[in-house]
C-alpha distance (Angstrom), angle and dihedral (degrees) to the residues before:
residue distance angle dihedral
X1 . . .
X2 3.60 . .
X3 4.13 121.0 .
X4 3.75 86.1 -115.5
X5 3.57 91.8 61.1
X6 3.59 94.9 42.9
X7 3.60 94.4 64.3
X8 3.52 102.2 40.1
X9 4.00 82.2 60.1
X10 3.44 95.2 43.3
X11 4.02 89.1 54.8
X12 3.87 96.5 43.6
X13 4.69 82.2 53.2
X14 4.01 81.2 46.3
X15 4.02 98.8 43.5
X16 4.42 88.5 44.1
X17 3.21 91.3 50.2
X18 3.98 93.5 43.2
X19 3.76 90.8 46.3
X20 4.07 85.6 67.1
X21 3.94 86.9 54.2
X22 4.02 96.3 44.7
X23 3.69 113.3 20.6
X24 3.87 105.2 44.7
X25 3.79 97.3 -93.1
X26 3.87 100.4 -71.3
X27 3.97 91.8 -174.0
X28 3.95 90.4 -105.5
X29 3.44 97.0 136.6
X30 4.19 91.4 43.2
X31 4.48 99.8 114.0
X32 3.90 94.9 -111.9
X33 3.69 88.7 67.2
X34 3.93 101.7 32.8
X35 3.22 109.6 45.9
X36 3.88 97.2 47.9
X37 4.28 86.0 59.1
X38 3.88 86.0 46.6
X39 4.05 88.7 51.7
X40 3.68 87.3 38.4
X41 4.06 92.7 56.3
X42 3.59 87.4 44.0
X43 3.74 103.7 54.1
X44 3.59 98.6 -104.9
X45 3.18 120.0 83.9
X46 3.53 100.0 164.0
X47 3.81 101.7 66.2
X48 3.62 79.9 51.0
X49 3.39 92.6 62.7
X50 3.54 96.5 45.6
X51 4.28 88.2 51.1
X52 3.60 101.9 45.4
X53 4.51 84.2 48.0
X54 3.58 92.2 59.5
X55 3.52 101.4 26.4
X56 4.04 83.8 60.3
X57 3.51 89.3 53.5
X58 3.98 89.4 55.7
X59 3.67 102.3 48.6
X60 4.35 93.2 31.6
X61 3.80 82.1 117.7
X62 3.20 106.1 46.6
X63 3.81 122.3 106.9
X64 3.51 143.2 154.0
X65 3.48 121.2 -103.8
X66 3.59 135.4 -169.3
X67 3.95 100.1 -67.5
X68 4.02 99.8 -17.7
X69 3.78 125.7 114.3
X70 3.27 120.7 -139.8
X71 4.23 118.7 -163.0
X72 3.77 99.7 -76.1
X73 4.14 101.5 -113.3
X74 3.80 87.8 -175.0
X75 4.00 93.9 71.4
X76 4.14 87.5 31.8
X77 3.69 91.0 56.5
X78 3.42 97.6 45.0
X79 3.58 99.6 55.3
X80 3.83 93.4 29.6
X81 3.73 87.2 68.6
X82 3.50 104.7 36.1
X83 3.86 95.5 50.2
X84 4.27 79.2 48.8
X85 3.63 88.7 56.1
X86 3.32 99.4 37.1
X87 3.63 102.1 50.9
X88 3.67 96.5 34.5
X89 3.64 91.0 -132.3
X90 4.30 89.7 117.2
X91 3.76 121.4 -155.2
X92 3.53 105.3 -7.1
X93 3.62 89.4 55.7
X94 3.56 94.5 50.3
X95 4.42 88.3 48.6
X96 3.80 86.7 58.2
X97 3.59 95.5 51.7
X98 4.22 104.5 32.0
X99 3.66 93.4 49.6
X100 4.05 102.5 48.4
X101 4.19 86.6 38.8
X102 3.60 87.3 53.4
X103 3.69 102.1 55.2
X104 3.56 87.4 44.7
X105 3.70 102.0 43.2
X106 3.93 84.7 65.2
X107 3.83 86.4 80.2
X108 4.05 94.6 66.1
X109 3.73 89.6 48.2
X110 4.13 86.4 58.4
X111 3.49 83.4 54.8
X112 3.08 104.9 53.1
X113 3.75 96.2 40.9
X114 3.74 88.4 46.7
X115 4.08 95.0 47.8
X116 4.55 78.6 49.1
X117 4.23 80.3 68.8
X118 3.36 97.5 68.9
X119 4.09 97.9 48.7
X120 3.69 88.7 39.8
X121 3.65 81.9 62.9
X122 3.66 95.0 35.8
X123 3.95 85.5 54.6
X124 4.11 83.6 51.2
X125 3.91 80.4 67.9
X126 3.37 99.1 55.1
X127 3.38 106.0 49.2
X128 3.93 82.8 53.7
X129 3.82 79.9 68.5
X130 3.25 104.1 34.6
X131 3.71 93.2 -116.1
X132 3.87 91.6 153.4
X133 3.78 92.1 162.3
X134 3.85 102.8 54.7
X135 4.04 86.6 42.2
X136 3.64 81.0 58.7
X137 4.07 99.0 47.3
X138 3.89 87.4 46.9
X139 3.25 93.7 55.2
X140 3.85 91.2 68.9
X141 3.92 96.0 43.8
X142 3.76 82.3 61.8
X143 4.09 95.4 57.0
X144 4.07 80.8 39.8
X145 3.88 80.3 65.3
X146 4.34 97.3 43.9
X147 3.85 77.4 54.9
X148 3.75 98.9 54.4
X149 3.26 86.5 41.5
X150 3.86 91.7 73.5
X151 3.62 106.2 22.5
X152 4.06 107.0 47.5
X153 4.48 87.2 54.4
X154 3.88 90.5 45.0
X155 3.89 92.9 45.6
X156 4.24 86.3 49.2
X157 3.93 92.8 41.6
X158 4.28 82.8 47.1
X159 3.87 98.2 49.2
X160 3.90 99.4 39.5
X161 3.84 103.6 18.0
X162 3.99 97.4 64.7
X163 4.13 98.6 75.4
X164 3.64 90.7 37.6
X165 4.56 86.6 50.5
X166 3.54 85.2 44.9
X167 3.56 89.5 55.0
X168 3.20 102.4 48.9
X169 3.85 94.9 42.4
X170 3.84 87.5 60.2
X171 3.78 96.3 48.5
X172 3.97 96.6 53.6
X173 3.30 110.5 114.4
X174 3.87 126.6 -136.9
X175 4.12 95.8 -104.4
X176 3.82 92.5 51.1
X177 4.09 90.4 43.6
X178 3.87 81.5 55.6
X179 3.95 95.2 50.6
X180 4.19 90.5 44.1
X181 3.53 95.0 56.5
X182 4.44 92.8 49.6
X183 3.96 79.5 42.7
X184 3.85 89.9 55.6
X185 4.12 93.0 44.2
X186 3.97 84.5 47.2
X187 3.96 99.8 52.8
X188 4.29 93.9 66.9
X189 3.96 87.8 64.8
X190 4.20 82.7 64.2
X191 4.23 82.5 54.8
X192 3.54 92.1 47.2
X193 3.65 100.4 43.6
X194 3.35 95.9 45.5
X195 4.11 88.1 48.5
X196 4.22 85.0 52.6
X197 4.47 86.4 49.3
X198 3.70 83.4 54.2
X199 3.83 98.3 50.4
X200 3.85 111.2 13.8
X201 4.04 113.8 118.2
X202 3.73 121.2 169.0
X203 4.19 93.8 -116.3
X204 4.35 92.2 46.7
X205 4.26 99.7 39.0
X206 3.26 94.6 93.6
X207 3.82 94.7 65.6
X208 3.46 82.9 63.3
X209 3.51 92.2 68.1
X210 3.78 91.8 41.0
X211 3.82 95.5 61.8
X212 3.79 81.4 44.7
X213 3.69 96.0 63.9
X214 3.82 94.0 40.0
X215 3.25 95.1 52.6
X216 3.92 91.9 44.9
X217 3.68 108.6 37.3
X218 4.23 95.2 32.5
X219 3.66 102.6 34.3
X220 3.93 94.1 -130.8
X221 3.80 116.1 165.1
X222 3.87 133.2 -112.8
X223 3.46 97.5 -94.7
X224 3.95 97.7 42.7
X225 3.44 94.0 57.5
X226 3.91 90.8 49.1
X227 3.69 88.6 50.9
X228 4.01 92.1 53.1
X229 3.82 89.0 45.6
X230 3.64 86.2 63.7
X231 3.43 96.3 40.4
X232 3.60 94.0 58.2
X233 3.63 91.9 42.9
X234 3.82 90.0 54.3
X235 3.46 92.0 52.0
X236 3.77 98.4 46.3
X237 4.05 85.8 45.3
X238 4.06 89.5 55.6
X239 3.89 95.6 49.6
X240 4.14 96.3 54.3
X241 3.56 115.2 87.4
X242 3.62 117.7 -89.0
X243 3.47 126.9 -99.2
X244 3.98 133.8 -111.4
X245 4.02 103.1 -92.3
X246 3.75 106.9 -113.8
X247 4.02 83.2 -169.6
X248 4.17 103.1 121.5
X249 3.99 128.0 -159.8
X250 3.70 133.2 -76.3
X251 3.57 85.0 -107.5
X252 3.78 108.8 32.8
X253 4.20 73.6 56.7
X254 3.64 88.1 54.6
X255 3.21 86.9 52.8
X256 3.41 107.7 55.2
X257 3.98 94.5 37.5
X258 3.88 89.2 54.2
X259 4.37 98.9 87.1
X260 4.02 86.7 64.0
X261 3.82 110.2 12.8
X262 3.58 103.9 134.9
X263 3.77 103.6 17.9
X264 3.91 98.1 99.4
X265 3.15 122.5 45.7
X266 3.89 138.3 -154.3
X267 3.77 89.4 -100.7
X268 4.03 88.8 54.6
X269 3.50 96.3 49.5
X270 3.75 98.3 42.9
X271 3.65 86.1 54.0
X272 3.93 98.1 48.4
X273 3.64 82.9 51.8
X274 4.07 94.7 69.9
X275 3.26 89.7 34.5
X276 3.63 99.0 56.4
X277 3.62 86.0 58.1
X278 3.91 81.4 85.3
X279 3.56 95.3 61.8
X280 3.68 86.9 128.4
X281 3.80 105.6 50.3
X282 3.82 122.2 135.7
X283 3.93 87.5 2.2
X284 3.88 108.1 -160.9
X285 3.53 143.0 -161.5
X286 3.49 91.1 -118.8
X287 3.78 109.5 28.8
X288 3.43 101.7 33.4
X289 3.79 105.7 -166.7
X290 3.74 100.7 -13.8
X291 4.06 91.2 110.2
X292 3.70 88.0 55.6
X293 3.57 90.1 50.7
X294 3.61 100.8 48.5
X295 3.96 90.1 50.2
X296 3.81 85.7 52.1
X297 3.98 100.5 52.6
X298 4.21 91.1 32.7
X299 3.62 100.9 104.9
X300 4.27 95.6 41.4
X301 3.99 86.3 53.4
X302 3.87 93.9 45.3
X303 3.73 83.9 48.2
X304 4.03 102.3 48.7
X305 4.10 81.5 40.4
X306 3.40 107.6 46.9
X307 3.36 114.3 139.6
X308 3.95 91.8 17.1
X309 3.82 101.7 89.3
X310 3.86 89.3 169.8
X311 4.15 92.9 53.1
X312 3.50 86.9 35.6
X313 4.17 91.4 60.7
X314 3.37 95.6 39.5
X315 3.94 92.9 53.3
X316 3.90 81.4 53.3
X317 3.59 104.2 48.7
X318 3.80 82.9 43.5
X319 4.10 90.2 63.1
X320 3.48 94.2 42.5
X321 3.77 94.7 78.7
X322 3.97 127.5 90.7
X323 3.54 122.5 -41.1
X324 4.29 134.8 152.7
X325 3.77 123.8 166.5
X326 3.84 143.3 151.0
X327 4.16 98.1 -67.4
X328 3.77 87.1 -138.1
X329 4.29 89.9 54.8
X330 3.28 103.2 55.2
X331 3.82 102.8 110.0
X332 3.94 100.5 75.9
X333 3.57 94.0 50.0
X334 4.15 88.0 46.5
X335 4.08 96.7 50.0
X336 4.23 92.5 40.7
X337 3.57 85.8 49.1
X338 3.77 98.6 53.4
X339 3.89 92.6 33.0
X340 4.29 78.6 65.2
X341 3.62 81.0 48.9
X342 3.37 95.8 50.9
X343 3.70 94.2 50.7
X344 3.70 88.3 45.5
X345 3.35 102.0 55.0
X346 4.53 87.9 42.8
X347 3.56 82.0 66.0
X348 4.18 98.9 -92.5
X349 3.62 107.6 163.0
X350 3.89 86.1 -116.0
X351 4.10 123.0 152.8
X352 3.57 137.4 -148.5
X353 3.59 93.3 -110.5
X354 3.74 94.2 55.0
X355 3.80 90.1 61.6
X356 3.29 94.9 39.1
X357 4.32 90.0 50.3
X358 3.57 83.3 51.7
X359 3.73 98.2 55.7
X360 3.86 97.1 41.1
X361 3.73 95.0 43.9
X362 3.98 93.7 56.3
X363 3.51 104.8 41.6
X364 3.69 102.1 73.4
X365 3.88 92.1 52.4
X366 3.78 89.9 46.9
X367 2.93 93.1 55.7
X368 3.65 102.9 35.4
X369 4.93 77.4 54.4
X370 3.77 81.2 54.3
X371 4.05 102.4 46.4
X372 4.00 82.9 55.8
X373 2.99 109.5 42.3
X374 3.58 105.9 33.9
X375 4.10 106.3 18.5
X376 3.82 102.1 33.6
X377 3.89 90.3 33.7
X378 3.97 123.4 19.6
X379 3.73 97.2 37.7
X380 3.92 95.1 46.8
X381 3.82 96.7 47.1
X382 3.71 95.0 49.6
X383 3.87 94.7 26.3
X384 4.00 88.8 52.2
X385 4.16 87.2 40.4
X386 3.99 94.9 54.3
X387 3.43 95.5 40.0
X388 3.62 92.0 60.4
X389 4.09 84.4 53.9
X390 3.86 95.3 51.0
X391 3.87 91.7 48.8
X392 3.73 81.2 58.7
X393 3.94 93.9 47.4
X394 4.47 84.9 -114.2
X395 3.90 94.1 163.7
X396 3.77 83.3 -149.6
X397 3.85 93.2 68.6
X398 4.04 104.8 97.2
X399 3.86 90.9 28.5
X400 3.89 90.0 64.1
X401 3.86 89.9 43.4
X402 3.70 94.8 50.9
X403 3.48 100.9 34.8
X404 3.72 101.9 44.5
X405 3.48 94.8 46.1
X406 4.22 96.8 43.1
X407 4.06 81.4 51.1
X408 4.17 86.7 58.6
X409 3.71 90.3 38.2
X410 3.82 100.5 55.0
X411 3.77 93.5 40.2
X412 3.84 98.5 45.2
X413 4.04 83.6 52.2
X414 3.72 98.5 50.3
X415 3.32 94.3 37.2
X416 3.72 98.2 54.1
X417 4.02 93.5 37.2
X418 3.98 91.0 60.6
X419 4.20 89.2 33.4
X420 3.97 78.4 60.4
X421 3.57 98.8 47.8
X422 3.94 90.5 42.7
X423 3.76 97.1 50.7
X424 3.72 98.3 25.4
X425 4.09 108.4 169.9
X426 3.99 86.8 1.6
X427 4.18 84.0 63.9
X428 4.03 85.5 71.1
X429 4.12 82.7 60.7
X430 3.39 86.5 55.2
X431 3.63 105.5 45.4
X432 4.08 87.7 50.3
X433 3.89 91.8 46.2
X434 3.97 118.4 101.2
X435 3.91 93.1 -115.3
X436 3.93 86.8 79.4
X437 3.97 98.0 41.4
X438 4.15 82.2 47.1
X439 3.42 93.1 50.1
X440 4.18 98.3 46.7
X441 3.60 79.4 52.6
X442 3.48 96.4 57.4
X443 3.84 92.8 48.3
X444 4.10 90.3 44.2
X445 3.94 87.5 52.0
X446 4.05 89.8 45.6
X447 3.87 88.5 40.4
X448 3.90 99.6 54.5
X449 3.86 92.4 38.5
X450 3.86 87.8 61.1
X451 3.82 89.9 47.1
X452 3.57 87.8 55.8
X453 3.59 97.4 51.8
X454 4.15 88.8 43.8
X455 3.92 88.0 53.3
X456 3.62 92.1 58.4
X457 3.90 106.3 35.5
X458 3.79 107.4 34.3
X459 4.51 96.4 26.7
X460 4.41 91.7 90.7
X461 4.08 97.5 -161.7
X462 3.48 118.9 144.1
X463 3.57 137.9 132.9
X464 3.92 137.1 -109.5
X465 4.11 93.3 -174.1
X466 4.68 104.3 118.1
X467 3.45 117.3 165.7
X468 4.18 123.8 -173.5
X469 3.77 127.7 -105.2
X470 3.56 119.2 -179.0
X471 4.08 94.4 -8.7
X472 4.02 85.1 -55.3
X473 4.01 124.8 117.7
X474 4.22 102.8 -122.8
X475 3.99 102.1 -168.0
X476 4.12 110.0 -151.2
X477 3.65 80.6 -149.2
X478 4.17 93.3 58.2
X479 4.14 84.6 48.4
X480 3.58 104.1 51.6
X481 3.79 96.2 44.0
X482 4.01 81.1 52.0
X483 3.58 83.0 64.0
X484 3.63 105.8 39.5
X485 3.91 125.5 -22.2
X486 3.67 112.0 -125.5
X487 3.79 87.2 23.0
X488 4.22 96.8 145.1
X489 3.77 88.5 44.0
X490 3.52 88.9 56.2
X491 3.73 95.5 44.6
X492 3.77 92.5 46.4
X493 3.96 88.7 53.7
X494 3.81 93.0 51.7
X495 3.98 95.6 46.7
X496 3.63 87.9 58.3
X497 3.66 97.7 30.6
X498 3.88 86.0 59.1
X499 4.10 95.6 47.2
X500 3.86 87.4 50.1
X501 3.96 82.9 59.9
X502 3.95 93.7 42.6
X503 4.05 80.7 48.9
X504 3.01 116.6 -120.6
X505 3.73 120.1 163.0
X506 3.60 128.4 -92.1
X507 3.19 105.3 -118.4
X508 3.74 95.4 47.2
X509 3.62 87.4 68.8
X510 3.63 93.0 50.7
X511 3.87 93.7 52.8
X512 4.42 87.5 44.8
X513 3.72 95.8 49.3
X514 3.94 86.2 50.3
X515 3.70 100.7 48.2
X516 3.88 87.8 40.5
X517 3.96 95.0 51.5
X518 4.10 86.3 44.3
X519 3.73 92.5 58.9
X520 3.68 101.7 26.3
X521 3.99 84.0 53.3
X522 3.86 90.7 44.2
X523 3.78 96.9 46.3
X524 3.92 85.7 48.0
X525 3.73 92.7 -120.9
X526 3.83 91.2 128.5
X527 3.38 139.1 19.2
């Protein structure tokens, strides 16, 4: 692999990873996307393909919350496929290298979330001076660092990791090749389990097994069974009793608008949309997303305090304190925090702590809105849909995963940034009303129906183990599926469905199903 190469990889791991920090986390740096553009700059797009499909299927699960760290798939996928292309050896290659860089690539993103401390602090400083504009500048130096953070260790892993893969590769012997590749089939049921930990609720779990049995007894796709899930969801929905209308008068509206009607303008809101996309900038330990936020909301408090630099700092130190959402969400909590501010600065007789109530008490149902609709629901439907187009080398597999969910993503966030602004303290009527619990459910229902119908299409468990009665061949295989098709995919989900509950970490699964699928594989137990 030429130098050249290297770095143009290393700054495509660097720029996915940034693209979380800066742009509202539009999936970029999810495997069905990369790892076709790394196969693509390498001349083989194809293995890409193949990669990115079942790499997806690995890391569906996996999602960032709050201050965990999931294995880092952007560095895994990027060296996963590159080491597959460049040794030839295709996906099981790329499984031996993605999976190992993963787990280890989630000790640059500590860095780089623990080196964000220091100029959350630093920023802490500034607002005590009311230095908005080098608070702002900082901000970026600290997403400069979430990008270093990715693309200096795959750039070293790139220029002197490729003789020692190649190496390796050629030394593998034929039992341990064997024991990979049942490893590799293994590692989705970690996805899929930790999609069900996401979603499962005692009154919905059954749908899980629903989509299950479509998926394993009638052969229906992905995407069909999604579309029944919501089907059945919509017609459940329409047969409940409807709900109290928490729709108010043209003139109670009036009403409630009047305090700040007029202070924003379309101009200010249409630029606090693109910059909330940076909600996640110079994430820290500590902070979280509060530097993102402040960036976002800058300009509307210099506006409302211009001319009072000591309001003006104090609104800023104010937003520099702890906040975490869904990245997606962040709108409504942006426009009823500055419709506070608003009233504040008017003269309201409005504290500190009521803004800061405000902020704390709707970002855990945000975000808990966003993880069901979007990361237990959106993601897997198209995620499991285009990976079952990449394993087929469909060049329209990570274009209908990045597309159709960015086409959600930017809609959802400018249509709940200007719902915010419309509604303003009505919104929190809203967000308590049944419509939204109704329509989580929907997306749950949807959501566990399609990880049903990924457990039994795209989880590859069976067994090879026969054994003779009366001088004929009985195949275990043969007798389970007369029981239940799919039935050791199933199991396998459940077993590591039901550690997820008893808690045990991530990445001790990872490193079980591995070991497990290498012996079970070498011992010929599975194949």
């Amino acid at each position: 692999m030429s130098v050249m190469t290297a770095v143009m990889l290393s700054f495509l791991a660097g720029f996915a990873y940034f693209s979380r920090r800066f742009f509202g986390d539009p999936y970029l740096e999810r495997p069905i996307v990369l790892a076709p553009i790394v196969g693509l700059v390498m001349g083989d797009l194809h293995t890409g393909l193949v990669v990115g499909g079942m790499l997806e299927l690995i890391f569906m699960g996996v999602t960032n919350v709050g201050n965990s760290i999931p294995p880092n798939y952007t560095i895994g996928g990027v060296l996963g496929t590159a080491f597959a292309v460049s040794t030839g050896q295709g996906l099981e290659t790329a499984l031996l290298i993605a999976v190992p860089a993963a787990l280890l690539g989630v000790f640059f993103e500590m860095i780089a979330k623990t080196v964000c401390v220091f100029f959350i602090s630093a920023a802490d400083r500034l607002a005590d001076r009311g230095n908005d504009r080098d608070l702002a500048r900082l901000m970026h130096l600290g997403n400069a660092v979430h990008f270093l953070s990715n693309a200096i260790p795959t750039f070293i892993a790139l220029v002197l990791g490729e003789a020692i893969v190649k190496t390796i590769v050629e030394g593998i012997p034929s039992w341990l090749k064997d024991g990979l590749a049942v490893a590799g089939n293994l590692l989705p049921a970690l996805g899929f389990a930790l999609l069900l930990s996401i979603l499962a609720s005692r009154s919905l779990f059954p749908f899980f097994f629903i989509g299950f049995l479509i998926a394993a007894y009638v052969k229906m796709g992905i995407l069909g069974v999604a579309v029944l899930g919501f089907c059945i969801a919509l017609i459940m929905q329409s047969r409940r009793n409807e709900m109290e209308a928490h729709e108010v008068s043209d003139a109670e509206a009036a009403t409630a608008a009047a305090p700040t009607e007029g202070v924003f303008t379309r101009q200010d809101i249409r630029r606090l949309f693109f910059r909330s996309f940076a909600i996640q900038s110079a994430f820290s330990f500590d902070r979280m997303q509060a530097y993102g936020f402040i960036w976002a909301v800058l300009p509307m408090l210099r506006k409302l305090y211009k001319g009072r630099p000591e309001e003006f700092t104090a609104a800023m130190k104010r937003h520099l304190v702890l906040y975490n959402s869904h990245a997606w969400l962040p709108g409504p909590v942006m426009a009823l925090t500055l419709d506070l501010e608003a009233r504040k600065a008017a003269g309201e007789d409005i504290d500190e702590q009521s803004i800061q109530g405000l902020k704390s008490g709707l970002m855990g149902p945000i975000a808990g809105i966003g993880d069901s609709l979007f990361n237990g629901t959106l993601k897997p439907v198209l995620g499991g849909a285009a990976a079952a187009l990449a394993l087929q080398g469909n060049l329209f597999a990570p274009v209908l995963f990045f597309l159709g969910t960015n086409i959600v993503h930017v809609a959802v966030r400018w249509y709940t940034l200007n719902k915010g602004f419309a509604l303003r303290e009505r919104f929190l009527a809203v967000m308590a009303s049944g419509e939204i619990k109704r329509m989580m459910e929907a997306a749950t229902l949807a959501g566990l129906m399609t990880v049903g119908a990924l457990t039994a299409t795209w989880l590859k468990i069976s067994t090879p183990i026969s054994y003779q009665m009366d001088k004929n061949p009985i195949s275990l295989q043969a007798m389970l599926d007369g029981i239940m098709p799919k039935l050791l995919p199933l199991a396998v989900v459940m077993i590591v469905f039901w550690l997820i509950r008893r808690r045990m970490k991530t990445t001790v699964l990872m490193y079980g199903l591995i070991a497990s699928g290498i012996i079970l594989g070498a011992l010929k137990i599975l194949n």
